[in-house]
C-alpha beads as a LAMMPS data file, in Angstrom:
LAMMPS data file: protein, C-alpha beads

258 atoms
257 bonds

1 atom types
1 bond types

-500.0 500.0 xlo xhi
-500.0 500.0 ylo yhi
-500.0 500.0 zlo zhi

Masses

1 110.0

Atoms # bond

1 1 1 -3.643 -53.632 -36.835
2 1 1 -7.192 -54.795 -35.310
3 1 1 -9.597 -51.509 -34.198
4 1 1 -8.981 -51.888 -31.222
5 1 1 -4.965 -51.720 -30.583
6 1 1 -5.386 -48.854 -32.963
7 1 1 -7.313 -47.112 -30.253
8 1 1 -4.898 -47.988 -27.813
9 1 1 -1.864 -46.652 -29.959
10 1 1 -3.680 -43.353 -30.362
11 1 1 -4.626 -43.723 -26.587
12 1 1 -1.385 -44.045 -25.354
13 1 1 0.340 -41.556 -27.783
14 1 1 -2.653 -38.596 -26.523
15 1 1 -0.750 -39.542 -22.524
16 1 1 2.734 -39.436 -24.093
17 1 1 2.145 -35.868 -25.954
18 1 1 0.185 -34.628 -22.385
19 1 1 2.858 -35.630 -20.399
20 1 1 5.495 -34.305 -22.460
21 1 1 3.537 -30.878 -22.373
22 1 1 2.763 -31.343 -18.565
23 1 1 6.582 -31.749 -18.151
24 1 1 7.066 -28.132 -20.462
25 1 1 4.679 -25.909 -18.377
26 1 1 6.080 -27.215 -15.047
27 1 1 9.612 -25.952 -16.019
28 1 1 8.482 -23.067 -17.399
29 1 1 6.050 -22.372 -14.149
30 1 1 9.254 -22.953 -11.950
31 1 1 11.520 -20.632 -14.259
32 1 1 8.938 -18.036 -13.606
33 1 1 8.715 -18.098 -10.020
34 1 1 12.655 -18.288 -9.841
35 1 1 12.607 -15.149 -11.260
36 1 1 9.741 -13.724 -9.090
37 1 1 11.868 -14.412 -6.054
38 1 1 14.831 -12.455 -7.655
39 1 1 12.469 -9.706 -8.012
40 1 1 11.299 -10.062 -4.641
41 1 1 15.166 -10.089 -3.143
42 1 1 15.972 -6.989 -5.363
43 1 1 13.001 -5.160 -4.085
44 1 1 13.834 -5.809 -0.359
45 1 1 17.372 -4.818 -1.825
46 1 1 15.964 -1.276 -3.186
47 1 1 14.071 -0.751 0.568
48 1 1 17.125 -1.389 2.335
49 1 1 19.650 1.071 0.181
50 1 1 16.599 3.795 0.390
51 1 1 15.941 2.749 4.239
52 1 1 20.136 3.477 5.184
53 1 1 20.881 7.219 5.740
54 1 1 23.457 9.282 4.260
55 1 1 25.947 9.572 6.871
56 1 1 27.733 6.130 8.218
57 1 1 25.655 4.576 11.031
58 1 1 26.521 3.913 14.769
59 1 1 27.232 0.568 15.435
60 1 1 24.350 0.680 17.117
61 1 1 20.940 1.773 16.264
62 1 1 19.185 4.530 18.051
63 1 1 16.649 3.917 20.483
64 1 1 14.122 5.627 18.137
65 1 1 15.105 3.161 15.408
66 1 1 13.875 0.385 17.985
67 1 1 10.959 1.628 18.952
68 1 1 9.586 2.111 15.625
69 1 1 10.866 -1.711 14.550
70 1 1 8.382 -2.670 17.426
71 1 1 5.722 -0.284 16.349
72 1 1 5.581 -1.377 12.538
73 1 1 5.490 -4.936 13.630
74 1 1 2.109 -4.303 15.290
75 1 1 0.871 -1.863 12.201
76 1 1 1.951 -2.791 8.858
77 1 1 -0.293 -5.850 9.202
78 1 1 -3.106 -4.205 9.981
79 1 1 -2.840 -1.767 6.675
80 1 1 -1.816 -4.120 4.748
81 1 1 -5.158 -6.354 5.210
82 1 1 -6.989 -3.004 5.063
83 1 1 -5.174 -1.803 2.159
84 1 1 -5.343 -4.537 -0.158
85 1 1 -9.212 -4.958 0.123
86 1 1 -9.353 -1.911 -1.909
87 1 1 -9.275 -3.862 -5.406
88 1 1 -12.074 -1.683 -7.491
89 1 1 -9.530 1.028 -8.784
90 1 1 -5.827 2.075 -7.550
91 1 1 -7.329 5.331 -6.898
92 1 1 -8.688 4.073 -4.308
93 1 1 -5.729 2.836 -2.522
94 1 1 -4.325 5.956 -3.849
95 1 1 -6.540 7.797 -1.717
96 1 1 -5.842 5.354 1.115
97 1 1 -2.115 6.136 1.345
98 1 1 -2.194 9.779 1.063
99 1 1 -4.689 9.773 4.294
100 1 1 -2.507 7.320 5.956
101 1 1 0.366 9.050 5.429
102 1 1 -1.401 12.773 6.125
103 1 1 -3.029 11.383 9.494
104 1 1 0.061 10.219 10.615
105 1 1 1.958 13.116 9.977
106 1 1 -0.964 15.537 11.551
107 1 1 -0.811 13.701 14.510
108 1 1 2.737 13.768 15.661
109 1 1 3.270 17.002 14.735
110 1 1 4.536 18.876 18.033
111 1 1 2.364 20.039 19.901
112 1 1 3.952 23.523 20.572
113 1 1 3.683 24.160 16.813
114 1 1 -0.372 22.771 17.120
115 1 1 -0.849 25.277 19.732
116 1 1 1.144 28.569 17.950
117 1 1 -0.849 27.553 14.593
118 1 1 -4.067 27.048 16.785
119 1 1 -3.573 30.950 18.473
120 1 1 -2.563 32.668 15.265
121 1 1 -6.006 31.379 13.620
122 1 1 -7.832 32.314 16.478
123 1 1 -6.526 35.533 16.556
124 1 1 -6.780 35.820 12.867
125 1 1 -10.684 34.076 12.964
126 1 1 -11.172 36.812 16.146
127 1 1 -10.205 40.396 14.341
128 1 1 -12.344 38.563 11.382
129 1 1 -15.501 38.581 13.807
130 1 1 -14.456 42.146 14.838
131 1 1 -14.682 43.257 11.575
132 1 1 -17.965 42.019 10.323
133 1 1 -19.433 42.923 13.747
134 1 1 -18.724 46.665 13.598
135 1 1 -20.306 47.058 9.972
136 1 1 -23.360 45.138 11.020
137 1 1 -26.286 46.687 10.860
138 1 1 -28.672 43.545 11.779
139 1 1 -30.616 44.289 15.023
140 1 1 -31.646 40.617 15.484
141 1 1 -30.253 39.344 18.416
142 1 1 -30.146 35.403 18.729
143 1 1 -31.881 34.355 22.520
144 1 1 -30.990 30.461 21.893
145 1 1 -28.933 28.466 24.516
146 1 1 -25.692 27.544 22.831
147 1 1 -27.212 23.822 23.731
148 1 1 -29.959 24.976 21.817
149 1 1 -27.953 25.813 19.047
150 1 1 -25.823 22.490 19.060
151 1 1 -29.025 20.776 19.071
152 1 1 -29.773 22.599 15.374
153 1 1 -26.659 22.199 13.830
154 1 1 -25.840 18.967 11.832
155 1 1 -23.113 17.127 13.581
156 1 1 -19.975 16.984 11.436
157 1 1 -18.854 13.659 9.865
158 1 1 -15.500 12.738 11.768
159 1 1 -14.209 11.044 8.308
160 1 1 -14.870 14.384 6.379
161 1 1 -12.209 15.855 9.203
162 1 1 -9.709 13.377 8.895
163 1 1 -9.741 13.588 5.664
164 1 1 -9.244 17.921 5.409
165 1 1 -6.495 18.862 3.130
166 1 1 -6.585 15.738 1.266
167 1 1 -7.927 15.181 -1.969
168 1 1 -8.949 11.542 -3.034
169 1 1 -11.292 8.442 -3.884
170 1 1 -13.886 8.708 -0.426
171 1 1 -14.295 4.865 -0.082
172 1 1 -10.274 5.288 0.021
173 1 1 -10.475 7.614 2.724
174 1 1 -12.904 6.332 5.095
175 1 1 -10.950 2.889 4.459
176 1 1 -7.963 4.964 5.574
177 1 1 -10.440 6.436 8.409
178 1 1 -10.844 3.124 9.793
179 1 1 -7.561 1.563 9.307
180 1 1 -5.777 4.299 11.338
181 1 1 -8.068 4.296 14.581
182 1 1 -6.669 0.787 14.954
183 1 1 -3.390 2.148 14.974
184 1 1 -3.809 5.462 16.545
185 1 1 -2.806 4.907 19.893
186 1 1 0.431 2.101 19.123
187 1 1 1.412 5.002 16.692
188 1 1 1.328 7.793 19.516
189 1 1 2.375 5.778 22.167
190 1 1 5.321 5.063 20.617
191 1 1 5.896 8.440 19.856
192 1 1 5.764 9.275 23.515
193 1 1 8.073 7.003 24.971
194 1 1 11.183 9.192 23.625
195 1 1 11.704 12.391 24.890
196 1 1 15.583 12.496 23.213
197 1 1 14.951 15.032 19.953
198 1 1 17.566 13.127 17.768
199 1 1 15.315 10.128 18.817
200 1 1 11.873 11.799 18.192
201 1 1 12.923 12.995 14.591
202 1 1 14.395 9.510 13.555
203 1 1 11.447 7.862 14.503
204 1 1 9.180 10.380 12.518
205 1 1 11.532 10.664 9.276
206 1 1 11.792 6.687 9.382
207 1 1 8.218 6.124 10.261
208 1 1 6.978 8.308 6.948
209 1 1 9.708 6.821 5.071
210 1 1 8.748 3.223 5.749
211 1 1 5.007 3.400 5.608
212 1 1 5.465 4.510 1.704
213 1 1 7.547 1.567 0.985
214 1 1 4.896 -0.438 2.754
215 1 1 2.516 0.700 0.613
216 1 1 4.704 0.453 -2.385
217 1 1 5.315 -3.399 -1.698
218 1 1 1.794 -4.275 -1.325
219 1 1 0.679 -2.532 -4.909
220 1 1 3.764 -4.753 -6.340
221 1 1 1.560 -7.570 -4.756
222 1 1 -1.369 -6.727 -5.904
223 1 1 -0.200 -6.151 -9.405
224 1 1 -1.212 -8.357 -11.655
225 1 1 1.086 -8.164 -14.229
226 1 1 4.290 -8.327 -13.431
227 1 1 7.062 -7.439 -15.624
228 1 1 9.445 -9.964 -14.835
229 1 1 13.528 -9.368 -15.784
230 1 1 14.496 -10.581 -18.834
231 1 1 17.289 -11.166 -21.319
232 1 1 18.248 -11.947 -25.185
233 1 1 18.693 -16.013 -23.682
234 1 1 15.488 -16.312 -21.931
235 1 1 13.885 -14.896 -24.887
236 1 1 15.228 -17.263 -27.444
237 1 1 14.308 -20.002 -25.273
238 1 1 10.796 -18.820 -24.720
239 1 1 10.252 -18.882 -28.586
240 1 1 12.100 -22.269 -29.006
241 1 1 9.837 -24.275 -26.455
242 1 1 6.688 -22.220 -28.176
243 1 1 7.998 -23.317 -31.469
244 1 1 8.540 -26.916 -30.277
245 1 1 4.692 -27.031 -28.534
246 1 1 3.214 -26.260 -31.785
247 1 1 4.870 -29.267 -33.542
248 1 1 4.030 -31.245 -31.099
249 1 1 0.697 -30.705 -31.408
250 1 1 0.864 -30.901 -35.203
251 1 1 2.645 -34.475 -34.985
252 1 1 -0.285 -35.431 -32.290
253 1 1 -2.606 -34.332 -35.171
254 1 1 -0.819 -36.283 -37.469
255 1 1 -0.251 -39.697 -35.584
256 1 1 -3.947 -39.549 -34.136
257 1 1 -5.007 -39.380 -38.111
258 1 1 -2.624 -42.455 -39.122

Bonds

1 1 1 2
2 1 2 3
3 1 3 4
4 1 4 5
5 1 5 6
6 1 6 7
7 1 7 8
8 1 8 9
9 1 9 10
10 1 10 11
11 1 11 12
12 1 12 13
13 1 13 14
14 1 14 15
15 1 15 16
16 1 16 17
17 1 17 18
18 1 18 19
19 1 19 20
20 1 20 21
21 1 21 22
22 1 22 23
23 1 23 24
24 1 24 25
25 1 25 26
26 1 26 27
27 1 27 28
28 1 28 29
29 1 29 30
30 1 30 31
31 1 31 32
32 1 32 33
33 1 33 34
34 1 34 35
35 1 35 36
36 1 36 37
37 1 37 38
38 1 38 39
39 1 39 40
40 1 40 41
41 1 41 42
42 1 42 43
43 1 43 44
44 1 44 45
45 1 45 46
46 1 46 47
47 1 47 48
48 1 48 49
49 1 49 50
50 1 50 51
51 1 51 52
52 1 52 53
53 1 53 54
54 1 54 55
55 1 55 56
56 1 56 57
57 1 57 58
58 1 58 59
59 1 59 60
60 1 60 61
61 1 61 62
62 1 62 63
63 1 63 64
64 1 64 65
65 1 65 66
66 1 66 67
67 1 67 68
68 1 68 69
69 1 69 70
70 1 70 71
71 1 71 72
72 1 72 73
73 1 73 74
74 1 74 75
75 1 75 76
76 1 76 77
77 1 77 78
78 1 78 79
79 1 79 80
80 1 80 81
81 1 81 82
82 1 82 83
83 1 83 84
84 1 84 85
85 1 85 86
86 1 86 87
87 1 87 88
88 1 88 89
89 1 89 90
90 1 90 91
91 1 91 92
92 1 92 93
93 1 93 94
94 1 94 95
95 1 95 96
96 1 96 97
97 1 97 98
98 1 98 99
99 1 99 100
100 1 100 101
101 1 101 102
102 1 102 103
103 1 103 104
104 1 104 105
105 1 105 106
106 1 106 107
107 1 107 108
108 1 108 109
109 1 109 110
110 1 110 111
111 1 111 112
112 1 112 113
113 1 113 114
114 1 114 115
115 1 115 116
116 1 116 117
117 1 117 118
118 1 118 119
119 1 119 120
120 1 120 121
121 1 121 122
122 1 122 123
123 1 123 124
124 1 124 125
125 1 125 126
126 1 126 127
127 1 127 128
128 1 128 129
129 1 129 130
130 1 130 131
131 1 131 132
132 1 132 133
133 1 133 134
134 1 134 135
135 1 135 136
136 1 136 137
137 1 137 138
138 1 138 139
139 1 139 140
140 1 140 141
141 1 141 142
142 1 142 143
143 1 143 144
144 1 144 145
145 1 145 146
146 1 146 147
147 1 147 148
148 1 148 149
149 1 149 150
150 1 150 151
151 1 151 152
152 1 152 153
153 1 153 154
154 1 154 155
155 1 155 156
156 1 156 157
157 1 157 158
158 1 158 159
159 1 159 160
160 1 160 161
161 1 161 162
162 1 162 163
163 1 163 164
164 1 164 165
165 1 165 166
166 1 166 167
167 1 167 168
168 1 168 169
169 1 169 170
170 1 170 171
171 1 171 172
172 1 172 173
173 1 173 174
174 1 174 175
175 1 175 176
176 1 176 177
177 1 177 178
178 1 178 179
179 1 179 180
180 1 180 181
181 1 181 182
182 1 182 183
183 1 183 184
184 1 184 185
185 1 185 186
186 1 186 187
187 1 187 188
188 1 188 189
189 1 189 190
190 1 190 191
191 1 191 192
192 1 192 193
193 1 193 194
194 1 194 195
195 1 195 196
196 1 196 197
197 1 197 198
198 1 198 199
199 1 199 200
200 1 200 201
201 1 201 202
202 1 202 203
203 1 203 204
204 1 204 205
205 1 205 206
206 1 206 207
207 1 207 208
208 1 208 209
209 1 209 210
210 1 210 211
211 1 211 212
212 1 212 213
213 1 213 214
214 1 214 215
215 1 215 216
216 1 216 217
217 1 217 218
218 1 218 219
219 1 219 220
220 1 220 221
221 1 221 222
222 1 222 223
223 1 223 224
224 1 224 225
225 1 225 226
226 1 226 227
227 1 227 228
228 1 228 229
229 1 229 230
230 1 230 231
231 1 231 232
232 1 232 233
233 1 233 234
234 1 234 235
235 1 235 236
236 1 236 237
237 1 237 238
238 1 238 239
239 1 239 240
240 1 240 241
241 1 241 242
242 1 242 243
243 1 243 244
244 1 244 245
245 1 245 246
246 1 246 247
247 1 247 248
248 1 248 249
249 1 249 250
250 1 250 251
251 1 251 252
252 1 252 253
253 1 253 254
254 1 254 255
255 1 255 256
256 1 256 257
257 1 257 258
């Protein structure tokens, strides 16, 4: 055999063996994302069992259960985006969830219970003042405007209020800050339109309940490791198209050297 058809042997055996590995990896690739969609079916699955209440639902739903299927179609796409830009550390989106979740629940809390919680402190914050004012023997007496005195003080940081209560990563909460003024007013609107308690509380319960899958499906997304299902056959097969790779590149080695 002449040089050159020697070249072209090896040539053509180098396309055979790629091709044959080519061929591998695609099947392997499209095993793999079969069984990423069986995740992904058993997931949605898991959300619908925990999603379904107790007791046997109506035939139909409740008008409460409608209005929030219209409300989470305008804001789960806005958290998600917002959400899943928080890639330095899951503390972060940590800390973006539990100020979600918190905001959300602060603000459709009634407002009857706002207002008795707002009167006890004030009475509480009042016999406080009473208090230190009878034991106080200062004599300086303040002459400033309370404009004046507004004017002094350092304006408070709206995030560090929105985020009161809550303990977390801070680029995670003002991430969270932001996210949920774009969602503020869909979220309380909503709310408004039902004046029906059984109505109001299935909305709320579902609302809370639905926002922490939410947030549980996008860290599946972002994960990048996922630990797909497996069994004994998949496993044996793994290792016999690993073991048949490596001597297939050991005959390639061999041939090329012939």
């Amino acid at each position: 055999m002449n040089p050159e058809d020697k070249e072209l042997l090896k040539d053509n055996i180098r396309r055979l063996v790629k091709l044959v590995k080519q061929k591998k990896t695609n099947e392997k690739k499209k095993f793999k994302e079969s069984l990423k969609e069986l995740m992904v079916l058993e997931l949605q699955a898991m959300m619908m069992e925990k999603q379904t209440p107790d007791v046997n639902p109506t035939p139909n739903k409740s008008t409460g259960i409608n209005v929030l299927e219209d409300l989470l179609k305008k804001i789960v796409p806005v958290l998600e985006m917002d959400y899943k830009q928080l890639t330095t550390s899951d503390n972060q989106r940590k800390s973006f969830r539990a100020h979600i979740i918190n905001a959300v629940i602060t603000t459709l809390t009634p407002a009857d219970i706002n207002n008795d919680a707002d009167e006890a402190a004030g009475a509480e914050l009042e016999e406080q003042d009473i208090e230190v004012n009878v034991g106080n023997d200062d004599k300086f007496i303040d002459i400033r405007s309370d404009a004046e005195k507004s004017a002094e003080e350092e304006p408070e940081d709206p995030k560090d209020s929105f985020g009161s209560g809550v303990e977390g990563d801070e680029t995670g909460r003002n991430m969270a800050y932001s996210s949920f003024k774009k969602i503020e007013t869909s979220v309380i609107d909503s709310y408004e339109l039902l004046s029906d308690p059984e109505d109001q509380e299935l909305f709320y319960d579902y609302l809370i309940a639905n926002l922490k899958l939410y947030f549980d499906k996008f860290e599946d997304e972002l994960a990048p490791d996922v630990n797909e299902p497996t069994n004994q056959a998949y496993d044996m097969a793994a290792d016999a198209a690993e073991e048949d790779a490596v001597e297939g590149e050991e005959e390639e080695e061999l041939d090329i050297e012939l």
